[in-house]
mmCIF file of the N, C-alpha and C atoms, coordinates in Angstrom:
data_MODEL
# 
_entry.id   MODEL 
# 
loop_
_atom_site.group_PDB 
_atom_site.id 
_atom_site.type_symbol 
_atom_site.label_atom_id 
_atom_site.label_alt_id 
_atom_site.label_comp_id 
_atom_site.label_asym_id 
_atom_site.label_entity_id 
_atom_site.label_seq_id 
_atom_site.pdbx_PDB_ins_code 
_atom_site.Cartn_x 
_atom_site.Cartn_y 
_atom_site.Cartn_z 
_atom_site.occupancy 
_atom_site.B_iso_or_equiv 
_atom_site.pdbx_formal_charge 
_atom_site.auth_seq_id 
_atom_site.auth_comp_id 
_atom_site.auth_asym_id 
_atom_site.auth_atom_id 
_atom_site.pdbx_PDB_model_num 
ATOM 1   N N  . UNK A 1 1  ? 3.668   4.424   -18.710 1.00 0.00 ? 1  UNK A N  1 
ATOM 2   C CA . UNK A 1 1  ? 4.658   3.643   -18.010 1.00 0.00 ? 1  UNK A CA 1 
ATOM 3   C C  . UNK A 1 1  ? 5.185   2.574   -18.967 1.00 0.00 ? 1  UNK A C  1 
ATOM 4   N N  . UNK A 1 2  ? 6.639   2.169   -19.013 1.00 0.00 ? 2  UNK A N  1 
ATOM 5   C CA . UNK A 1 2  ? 6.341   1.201   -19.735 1.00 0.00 ? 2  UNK A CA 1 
ATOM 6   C C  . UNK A 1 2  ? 7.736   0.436   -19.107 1.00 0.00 ? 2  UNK A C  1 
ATOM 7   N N  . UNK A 1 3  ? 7.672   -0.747  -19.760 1.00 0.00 ? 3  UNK A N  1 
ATOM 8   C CA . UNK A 1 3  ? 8.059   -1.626  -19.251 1.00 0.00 ? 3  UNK A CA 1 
ATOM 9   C C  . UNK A 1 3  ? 9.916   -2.465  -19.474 1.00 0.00 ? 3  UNK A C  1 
ATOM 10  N N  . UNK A 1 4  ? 10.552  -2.882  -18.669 1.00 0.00 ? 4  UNK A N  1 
ATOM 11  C CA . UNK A 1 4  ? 11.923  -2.916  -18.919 1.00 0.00 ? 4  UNK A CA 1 
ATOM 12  C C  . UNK A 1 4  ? 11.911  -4.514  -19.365 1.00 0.00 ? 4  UNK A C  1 
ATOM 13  N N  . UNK A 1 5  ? 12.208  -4.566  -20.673 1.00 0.00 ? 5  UNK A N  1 
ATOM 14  C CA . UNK A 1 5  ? 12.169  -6.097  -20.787 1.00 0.00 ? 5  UNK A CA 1 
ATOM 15  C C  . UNK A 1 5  ? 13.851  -6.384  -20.621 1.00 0.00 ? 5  UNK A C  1 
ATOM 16  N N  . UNK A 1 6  ? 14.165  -7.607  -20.433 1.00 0.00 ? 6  UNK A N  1 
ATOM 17  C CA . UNK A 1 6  ? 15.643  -8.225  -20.708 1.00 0.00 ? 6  UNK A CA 1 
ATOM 18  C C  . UNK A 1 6  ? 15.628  -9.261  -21.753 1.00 0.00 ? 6  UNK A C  1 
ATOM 19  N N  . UNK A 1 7  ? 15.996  -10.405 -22.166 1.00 0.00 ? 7  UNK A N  1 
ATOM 20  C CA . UNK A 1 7  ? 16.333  -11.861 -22.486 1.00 0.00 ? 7  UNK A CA 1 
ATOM 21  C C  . UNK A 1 7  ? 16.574  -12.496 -21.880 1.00 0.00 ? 7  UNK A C  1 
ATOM 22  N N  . UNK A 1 8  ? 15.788  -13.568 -21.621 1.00 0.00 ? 8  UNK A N  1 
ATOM 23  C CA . UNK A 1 8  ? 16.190  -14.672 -21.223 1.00 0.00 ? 8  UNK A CA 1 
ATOM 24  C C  . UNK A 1 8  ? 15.939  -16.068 -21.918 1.00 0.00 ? 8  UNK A C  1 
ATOM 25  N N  . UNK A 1 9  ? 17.469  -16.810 -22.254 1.00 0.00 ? 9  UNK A N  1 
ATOM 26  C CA . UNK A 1 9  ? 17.612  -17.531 -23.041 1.00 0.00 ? 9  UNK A CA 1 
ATOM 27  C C  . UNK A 1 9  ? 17.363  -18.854 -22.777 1.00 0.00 ? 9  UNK A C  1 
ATOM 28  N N  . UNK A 1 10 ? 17.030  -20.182 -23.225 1.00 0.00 ? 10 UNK A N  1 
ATOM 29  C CA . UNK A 1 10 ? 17.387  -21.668 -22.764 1.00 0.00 ? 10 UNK A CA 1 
ATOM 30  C C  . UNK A 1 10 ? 17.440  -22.301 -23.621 1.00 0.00 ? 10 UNK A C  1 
ATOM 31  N N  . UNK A 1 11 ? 18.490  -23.338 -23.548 1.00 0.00 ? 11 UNK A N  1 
ATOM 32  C CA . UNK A 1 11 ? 18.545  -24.243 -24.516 1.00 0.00 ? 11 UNK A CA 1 
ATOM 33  C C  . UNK A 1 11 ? 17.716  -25.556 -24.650 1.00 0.00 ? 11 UNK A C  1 
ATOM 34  N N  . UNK A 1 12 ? 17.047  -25.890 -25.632 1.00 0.00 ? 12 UNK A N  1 
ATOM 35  C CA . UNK A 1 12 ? 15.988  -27.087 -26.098 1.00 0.00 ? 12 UNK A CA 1 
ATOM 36  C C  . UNK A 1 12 ? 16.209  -28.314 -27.112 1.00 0.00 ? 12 UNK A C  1 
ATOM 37  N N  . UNK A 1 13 ? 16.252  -29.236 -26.682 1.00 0.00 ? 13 UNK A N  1 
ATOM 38  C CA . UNK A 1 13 ? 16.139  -30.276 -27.633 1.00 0.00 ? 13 UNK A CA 1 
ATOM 39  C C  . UNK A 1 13 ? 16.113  -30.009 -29.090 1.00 0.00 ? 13 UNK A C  1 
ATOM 40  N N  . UNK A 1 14 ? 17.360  -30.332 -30.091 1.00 0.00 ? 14 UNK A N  1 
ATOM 41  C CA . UNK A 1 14 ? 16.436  -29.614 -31.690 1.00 0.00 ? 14 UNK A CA 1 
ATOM 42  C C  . UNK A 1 14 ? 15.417  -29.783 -31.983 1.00 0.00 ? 14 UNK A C  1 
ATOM 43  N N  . UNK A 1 15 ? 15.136  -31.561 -31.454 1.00 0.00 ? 15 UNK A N  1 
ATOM 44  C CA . UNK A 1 15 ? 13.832  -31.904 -32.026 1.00 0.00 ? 15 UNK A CA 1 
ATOM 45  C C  . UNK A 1 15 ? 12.468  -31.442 -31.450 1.00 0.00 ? 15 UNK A C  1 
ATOM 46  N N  . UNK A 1 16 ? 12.376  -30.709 -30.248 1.00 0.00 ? 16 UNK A N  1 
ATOM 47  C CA . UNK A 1 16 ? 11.452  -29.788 -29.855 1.00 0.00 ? 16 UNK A CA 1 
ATOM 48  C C  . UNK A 1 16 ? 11.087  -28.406 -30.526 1.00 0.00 ? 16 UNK A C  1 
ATOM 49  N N  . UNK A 1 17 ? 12.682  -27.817 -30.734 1.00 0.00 ? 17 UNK A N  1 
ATOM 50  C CA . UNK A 1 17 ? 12.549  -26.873 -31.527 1.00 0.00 ? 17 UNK A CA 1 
ATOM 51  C C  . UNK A 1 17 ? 11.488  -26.979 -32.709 1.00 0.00 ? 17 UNK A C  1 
ATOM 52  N N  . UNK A 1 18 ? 11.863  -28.388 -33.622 1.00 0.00 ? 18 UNK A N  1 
ATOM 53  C CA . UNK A 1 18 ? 11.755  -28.644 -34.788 1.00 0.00 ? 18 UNK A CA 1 
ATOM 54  C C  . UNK A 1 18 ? 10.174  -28.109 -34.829 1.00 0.00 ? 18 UNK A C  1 
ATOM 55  N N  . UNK A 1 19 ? 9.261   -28.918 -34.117 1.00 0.00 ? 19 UNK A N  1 
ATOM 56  C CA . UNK A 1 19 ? 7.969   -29.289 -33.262 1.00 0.00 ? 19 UNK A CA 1 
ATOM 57  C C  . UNK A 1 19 ? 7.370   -27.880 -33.248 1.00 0.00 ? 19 UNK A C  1 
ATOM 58  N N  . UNK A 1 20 ? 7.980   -27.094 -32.383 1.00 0.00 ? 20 UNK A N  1 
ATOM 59  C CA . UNK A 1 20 ? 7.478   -25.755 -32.476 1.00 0.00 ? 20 UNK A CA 1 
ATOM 60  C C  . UNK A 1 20 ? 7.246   -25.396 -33.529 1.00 0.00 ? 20 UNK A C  1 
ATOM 61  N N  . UNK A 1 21 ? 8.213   -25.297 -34.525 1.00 0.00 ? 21 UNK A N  1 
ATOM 62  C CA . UNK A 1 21 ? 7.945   -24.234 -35.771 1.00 0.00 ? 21 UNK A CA 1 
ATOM 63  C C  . UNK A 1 21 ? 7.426   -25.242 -36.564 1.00 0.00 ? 21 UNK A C  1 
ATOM 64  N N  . UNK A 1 22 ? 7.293   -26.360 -36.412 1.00 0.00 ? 22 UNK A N  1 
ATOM 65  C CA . UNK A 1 22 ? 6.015   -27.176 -37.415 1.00 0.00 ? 22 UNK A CA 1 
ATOM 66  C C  . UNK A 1 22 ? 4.599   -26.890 -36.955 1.00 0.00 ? 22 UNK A C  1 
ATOM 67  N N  . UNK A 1 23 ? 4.641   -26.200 -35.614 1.00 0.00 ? 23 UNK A N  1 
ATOM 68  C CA . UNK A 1 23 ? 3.055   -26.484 -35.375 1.00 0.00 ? 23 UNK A CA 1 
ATOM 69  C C  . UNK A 1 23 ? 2.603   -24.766 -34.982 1.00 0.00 ? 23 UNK A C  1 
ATOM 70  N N  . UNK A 1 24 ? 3.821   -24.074 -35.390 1.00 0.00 ? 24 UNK A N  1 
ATOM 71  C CA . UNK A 1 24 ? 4.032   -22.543 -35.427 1.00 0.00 ? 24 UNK A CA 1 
ATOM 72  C C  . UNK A 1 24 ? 3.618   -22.234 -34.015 1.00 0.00 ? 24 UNK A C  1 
ATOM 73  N N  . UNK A 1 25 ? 4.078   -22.652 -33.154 1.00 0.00 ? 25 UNK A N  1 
ATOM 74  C CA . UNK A 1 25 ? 4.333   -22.528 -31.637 1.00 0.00 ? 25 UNK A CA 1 
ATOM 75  C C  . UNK A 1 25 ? 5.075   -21.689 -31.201 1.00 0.00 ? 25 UNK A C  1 
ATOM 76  N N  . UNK A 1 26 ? 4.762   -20.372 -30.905 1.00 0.00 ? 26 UNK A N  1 
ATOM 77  C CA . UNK A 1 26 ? 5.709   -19.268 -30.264 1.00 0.00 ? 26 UNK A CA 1 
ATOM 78  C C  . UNK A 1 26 ? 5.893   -19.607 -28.976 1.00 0.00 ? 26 UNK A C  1 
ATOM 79  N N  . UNK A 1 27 ? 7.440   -19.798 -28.633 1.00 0.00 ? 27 UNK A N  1 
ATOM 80  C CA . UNK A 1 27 ? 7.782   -20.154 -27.211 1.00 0.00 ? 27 UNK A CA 1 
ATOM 81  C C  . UNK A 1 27 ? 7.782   -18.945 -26.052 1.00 0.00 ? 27 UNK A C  1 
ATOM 82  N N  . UNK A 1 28 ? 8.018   -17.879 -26.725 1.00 0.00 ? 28 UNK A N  1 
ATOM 83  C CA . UNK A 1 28 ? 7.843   -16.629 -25.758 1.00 0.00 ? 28 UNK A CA 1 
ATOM 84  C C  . UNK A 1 28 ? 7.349   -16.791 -25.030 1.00 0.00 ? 28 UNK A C  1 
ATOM 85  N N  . UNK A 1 29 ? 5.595   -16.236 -25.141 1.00 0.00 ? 29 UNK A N  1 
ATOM 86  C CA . UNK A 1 29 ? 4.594   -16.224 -24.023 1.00 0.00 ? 29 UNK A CA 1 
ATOM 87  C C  . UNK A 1 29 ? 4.559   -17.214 -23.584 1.00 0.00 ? 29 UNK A C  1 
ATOM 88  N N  . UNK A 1 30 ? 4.874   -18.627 -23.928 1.00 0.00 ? 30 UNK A N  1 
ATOM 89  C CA . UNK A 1 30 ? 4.747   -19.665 -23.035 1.00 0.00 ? 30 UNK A CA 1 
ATOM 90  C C  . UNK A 1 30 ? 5.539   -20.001 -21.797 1.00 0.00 ? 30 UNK A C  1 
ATOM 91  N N  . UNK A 1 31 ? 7.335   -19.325 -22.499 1.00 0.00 ? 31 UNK A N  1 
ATOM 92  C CA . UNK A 1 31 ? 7.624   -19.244 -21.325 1.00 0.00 ? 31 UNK A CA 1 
ATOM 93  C C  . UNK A 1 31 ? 7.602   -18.558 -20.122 1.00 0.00 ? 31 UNK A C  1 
ATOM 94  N N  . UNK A 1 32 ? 7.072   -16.888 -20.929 1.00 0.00 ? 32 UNK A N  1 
ATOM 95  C CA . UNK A 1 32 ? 6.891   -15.891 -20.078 1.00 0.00 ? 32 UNK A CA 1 
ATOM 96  C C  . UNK A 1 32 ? 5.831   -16.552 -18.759 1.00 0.00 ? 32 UNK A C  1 
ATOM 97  N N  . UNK A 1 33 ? 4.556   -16.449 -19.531 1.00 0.00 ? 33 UNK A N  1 
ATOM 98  C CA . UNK A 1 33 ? 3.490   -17.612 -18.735 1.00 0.00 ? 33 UNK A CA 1 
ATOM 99  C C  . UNK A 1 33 ? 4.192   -18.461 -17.467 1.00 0.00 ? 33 UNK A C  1 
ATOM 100 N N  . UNK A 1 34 ? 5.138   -19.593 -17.922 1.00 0.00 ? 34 UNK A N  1 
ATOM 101 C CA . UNK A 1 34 ? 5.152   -20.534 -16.911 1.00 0.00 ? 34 UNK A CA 1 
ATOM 102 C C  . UNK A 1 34 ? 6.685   -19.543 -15.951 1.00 0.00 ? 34 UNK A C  1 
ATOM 103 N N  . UNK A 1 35 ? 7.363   -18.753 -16.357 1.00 0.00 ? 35 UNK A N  1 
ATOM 104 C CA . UNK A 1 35 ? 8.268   -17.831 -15.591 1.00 0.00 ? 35 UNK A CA 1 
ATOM 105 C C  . UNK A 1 35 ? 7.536   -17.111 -14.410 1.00 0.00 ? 35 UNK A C  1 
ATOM 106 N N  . UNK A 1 36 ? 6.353   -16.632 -15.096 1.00 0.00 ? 36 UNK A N  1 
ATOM 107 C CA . UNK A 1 36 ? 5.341   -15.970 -13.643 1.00 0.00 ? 36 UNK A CA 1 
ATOM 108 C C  . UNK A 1 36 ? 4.904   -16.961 -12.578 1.00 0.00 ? 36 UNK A C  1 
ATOM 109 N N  . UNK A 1 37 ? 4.348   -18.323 -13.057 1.00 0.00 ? 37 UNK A N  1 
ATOM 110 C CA . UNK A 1 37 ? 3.839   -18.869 -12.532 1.00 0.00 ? 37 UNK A CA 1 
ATOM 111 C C  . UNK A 1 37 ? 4.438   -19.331 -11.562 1.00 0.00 ? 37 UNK A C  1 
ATOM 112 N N  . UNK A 1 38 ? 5.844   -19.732 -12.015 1.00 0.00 ? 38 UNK A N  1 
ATOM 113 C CA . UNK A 1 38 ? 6.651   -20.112 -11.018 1.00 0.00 ? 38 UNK A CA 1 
ATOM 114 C C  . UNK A 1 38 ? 6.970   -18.788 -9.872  1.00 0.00 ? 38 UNK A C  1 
ATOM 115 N N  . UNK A 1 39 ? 7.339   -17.507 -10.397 1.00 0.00 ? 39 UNK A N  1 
ATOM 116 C CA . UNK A 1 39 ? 7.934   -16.569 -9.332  1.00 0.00 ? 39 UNK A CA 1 
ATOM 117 C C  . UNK A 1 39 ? 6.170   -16.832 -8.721  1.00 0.00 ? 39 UNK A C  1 
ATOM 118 N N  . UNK A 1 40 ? 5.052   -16.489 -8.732  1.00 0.00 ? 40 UNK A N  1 
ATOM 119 C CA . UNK A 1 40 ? 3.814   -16.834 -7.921  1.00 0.00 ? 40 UNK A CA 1 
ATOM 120 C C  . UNK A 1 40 ? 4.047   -17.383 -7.188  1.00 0.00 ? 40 UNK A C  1 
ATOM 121 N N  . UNK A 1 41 ? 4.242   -18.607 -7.365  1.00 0.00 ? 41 UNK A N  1 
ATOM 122 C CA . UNK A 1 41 ? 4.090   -19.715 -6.436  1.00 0.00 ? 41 UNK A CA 1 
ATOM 123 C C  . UNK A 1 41 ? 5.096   -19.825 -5.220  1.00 0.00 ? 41 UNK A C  1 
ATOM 124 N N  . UNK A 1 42 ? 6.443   -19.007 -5.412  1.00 0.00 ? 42 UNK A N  1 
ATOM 125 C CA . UNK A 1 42 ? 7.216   -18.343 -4.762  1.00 0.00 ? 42 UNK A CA 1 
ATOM 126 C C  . UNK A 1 42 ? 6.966   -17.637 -3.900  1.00 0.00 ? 42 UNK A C  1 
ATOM 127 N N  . UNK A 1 43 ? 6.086   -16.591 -4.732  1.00 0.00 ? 43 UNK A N  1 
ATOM 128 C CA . UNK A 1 43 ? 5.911   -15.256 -3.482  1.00 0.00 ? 43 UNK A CA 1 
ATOM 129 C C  . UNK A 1 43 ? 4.928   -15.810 -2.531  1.00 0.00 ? 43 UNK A C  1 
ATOM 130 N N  . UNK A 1 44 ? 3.528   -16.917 -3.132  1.00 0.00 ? 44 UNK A N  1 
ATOM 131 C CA . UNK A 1 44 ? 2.732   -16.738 -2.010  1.00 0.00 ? 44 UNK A CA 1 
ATOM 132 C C  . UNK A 1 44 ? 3.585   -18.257 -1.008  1.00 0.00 ? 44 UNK A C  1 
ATOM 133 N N  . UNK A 1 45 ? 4.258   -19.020 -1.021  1.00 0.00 ? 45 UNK A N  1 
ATOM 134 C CA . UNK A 1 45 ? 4.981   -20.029 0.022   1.00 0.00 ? 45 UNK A CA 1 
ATOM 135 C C  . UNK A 1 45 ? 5.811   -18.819 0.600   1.00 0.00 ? 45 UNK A C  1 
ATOM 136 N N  . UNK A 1 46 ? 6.292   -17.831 0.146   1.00 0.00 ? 46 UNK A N  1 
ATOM 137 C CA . UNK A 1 46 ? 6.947   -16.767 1.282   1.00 0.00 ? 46 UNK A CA 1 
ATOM 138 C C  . UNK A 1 46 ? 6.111   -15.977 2.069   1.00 0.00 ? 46 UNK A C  1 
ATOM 139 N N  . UNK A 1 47 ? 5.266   -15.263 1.473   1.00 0.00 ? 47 UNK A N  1 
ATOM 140 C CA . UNK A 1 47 ? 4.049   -14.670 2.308   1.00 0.00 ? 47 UNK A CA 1 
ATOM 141 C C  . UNK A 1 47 ? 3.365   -15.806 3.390   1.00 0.00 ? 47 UNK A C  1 
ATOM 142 N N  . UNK A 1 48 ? 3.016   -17.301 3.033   1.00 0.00 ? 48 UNK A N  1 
ATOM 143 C CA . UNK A 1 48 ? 2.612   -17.604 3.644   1.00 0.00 ? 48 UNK A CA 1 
ATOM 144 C C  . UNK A 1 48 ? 3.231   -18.135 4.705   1.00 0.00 ? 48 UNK A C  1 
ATOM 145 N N  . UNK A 1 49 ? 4.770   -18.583 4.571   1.00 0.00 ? 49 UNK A N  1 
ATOM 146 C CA . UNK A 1 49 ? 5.616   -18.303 5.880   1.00 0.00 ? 49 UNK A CA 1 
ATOM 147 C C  . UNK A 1 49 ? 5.984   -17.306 6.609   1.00 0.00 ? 49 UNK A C  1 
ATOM 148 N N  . UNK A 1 50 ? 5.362   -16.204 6.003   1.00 0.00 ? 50 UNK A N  1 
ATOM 149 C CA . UNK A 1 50 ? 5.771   -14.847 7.154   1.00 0.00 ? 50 UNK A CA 1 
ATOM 150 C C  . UNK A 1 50 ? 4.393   -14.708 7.716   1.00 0.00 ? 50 UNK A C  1 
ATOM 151 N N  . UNK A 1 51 ? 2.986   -15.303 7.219   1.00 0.00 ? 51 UNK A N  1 
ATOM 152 C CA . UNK A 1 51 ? 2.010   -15.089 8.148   1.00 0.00 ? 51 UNK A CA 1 
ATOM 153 C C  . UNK A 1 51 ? 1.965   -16.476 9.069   1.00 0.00 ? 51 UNK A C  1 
ATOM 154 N N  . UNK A 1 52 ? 2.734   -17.480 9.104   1.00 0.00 ? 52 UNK A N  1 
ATOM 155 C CA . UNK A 1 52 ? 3.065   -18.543 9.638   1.00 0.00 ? 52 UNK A CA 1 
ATOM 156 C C  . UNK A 1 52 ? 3.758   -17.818 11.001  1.00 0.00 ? 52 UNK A C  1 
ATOM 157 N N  . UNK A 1 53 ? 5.054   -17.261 10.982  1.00 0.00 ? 53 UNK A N  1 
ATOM 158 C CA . UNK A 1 53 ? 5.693   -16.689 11.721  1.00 0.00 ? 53 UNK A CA 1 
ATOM 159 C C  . UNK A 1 53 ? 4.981   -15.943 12.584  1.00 0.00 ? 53 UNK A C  1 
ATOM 160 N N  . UNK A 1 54 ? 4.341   -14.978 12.144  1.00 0.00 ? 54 UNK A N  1 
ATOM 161 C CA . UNK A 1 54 ? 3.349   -13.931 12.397  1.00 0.00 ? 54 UNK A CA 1 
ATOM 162 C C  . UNK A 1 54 ? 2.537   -14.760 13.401  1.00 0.00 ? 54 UNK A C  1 
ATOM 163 N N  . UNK A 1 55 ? 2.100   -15.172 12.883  1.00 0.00 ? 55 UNK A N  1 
ATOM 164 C CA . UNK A 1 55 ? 0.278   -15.997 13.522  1.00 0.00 ? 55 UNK A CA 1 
ATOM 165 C C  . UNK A 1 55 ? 1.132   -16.648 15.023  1.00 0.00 ? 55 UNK A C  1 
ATOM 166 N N  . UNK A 1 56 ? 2.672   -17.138 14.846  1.00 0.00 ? 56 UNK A N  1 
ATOM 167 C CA . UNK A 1 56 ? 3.266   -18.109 15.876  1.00 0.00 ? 56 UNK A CA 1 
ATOM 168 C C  . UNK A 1 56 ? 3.974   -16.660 17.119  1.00 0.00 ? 56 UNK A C  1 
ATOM 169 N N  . UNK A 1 57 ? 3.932   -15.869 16.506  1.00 0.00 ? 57 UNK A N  1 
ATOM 170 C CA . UNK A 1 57 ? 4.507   -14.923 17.539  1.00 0.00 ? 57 UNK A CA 1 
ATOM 171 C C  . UNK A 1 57 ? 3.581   -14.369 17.795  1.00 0.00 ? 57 UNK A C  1 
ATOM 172 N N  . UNK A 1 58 ? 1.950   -14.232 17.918  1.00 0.00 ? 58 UNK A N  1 
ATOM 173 C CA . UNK A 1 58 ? 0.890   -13.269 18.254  1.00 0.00 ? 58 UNK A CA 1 
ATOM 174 C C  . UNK A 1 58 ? 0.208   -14.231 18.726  1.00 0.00 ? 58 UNK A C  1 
ATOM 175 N N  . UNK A 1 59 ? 0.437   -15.874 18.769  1.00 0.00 ? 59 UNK A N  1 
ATOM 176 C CA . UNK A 1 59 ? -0.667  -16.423 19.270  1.00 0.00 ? 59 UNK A CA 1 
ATOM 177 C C  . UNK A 1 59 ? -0.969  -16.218 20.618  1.00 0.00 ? 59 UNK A C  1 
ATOM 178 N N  . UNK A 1 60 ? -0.004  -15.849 21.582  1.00 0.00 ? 60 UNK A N  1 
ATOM 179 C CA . UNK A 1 60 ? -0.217  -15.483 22.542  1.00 0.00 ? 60 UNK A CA 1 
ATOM 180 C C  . UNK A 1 60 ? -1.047  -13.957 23.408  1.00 0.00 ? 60 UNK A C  1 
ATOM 181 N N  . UNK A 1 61 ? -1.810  -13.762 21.927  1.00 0.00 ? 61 UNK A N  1 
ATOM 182 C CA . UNK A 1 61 ? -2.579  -12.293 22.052  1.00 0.00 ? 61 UNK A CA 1 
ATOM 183 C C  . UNK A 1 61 ? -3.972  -12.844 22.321  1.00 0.00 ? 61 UNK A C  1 
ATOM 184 N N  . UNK A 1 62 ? -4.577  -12.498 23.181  1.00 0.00 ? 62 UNK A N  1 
ATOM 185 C CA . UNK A 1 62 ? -6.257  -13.010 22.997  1.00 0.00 ? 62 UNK A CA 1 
ATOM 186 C C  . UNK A 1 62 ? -6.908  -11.725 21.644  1.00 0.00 ? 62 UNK A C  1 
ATOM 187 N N  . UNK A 1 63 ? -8.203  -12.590 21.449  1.00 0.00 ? 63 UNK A N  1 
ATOM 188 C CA . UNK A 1 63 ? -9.172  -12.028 20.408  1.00 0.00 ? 63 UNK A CA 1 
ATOM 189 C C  . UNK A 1 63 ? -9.552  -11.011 20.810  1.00 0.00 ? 63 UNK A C  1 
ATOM 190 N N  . UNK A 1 64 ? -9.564  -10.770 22.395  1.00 0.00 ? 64 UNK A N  1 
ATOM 191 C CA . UNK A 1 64 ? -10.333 -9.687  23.103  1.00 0.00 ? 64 UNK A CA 1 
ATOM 192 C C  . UNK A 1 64 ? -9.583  -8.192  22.988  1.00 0.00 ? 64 UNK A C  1 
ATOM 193 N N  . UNK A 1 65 ? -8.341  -9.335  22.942  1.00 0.00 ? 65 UNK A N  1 
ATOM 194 C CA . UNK A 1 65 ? -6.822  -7.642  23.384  1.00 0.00 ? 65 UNK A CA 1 
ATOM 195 C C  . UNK A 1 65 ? -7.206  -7.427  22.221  1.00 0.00 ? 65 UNK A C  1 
ATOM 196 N N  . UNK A 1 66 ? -6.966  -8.123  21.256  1.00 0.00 ? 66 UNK A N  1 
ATOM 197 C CA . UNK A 1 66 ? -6.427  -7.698  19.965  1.00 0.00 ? 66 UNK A CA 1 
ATOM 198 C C  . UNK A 1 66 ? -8.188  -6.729  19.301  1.00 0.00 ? 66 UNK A C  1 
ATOM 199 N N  . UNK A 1 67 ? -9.370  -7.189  19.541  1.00 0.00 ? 67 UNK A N  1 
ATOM 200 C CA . UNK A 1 67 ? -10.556 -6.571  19.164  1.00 0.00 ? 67 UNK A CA 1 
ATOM 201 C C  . UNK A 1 67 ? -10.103 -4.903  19.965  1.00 0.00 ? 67 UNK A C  1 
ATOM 202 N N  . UNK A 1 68 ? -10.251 -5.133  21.341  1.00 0.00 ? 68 UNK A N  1 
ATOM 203 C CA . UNK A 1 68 ? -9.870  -4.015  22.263  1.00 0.00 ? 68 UNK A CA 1 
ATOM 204 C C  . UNK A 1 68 ? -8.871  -2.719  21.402  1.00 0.00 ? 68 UNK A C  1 
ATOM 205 N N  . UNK A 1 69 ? -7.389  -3.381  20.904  1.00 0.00 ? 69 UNK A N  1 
ATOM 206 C CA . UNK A 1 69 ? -6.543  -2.495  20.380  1.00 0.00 ? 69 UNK A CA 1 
ATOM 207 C C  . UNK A 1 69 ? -7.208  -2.148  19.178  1.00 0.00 ? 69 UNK A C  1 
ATOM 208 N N  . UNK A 1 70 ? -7.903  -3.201  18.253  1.00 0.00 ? 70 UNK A N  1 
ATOM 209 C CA . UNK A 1 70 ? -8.472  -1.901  16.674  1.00 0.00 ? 70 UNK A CA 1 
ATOM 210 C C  . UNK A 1 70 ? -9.417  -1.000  17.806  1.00 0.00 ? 70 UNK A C  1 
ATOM 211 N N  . UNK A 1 71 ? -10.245 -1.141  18.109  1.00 0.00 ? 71 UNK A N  1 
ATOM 212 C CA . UNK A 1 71 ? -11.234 -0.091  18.800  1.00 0.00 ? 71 UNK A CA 1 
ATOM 213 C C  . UNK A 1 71 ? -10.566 0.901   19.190  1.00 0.00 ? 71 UNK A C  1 
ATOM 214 N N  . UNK A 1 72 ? -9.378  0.569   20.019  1.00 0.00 ? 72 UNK A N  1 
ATOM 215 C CA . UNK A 1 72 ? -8.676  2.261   20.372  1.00 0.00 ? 72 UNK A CA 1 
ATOM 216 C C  . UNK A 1 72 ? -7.895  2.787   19.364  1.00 0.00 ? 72 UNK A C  1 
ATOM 217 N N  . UNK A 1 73 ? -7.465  1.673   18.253  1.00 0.00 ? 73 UNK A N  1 
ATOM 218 C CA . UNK A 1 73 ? -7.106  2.578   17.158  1.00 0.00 ? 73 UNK A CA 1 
ATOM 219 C C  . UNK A 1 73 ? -7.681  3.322   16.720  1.00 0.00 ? 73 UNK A C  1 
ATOM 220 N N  . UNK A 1 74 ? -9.104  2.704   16.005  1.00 0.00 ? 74 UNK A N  1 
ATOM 221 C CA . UNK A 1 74 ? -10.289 3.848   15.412  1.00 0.00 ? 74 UNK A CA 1 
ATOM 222 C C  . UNK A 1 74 ? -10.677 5.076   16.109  1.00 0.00 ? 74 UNK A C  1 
ATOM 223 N N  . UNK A 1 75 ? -10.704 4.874   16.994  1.00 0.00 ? 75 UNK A N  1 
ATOM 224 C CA . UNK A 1 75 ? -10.988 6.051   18.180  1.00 0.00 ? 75 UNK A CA 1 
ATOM 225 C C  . UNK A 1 75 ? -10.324 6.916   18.377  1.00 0.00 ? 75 UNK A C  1 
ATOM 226 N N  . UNK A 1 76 ? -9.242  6.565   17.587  1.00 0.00 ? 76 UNK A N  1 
ATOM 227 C CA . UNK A 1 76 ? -7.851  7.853   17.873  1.00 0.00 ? 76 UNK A CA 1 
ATOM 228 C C  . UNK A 1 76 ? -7.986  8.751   16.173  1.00 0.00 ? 76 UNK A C  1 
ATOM 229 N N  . UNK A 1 77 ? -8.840  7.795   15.453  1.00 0.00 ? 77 UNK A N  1 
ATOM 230 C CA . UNK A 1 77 ? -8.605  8.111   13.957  1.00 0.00 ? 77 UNK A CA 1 
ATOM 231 C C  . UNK A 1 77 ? -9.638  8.768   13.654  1.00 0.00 ? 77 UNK A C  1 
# 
């Protein structure tokens, strides 16, 4: 499998630049690194508003129904 890269560019301070290649600092993975981190932190505040949603539209299920319905699921399986 392999993988579809693109470019993605940003512009930096020269004197940061400078900094980097004095201290031979590859910016790539660093930004790659903090690019994930951020889409992360994304996906789980969305996941955790759709189990927000979730949890607010089922609260009205008791533990019992809801134990009751896996049992007749398995039972069918």
């Amino acid at each position: 499998m392999t993988t579809d890269y693109v470019t993605v560019s940003a512009k930096i301070p020269r004197k940061l630049k400078e900094l980097l290649d004095r201290y031979g600092i590859k910016p790539g993975p660093i930004i790659r690194r903090a690019l994930e981190e951020e889409v992360r932190k994304h996906v789980l505040n969305e996941l955790e508003e759709k189990v927000k949603d979730l949890s607010r539209r089922t609260s009205h299920i008791s533990d019992e129904e809801i134990a009751s319905l896996i049992r007749e699921d398995r039972e069918e399986l």
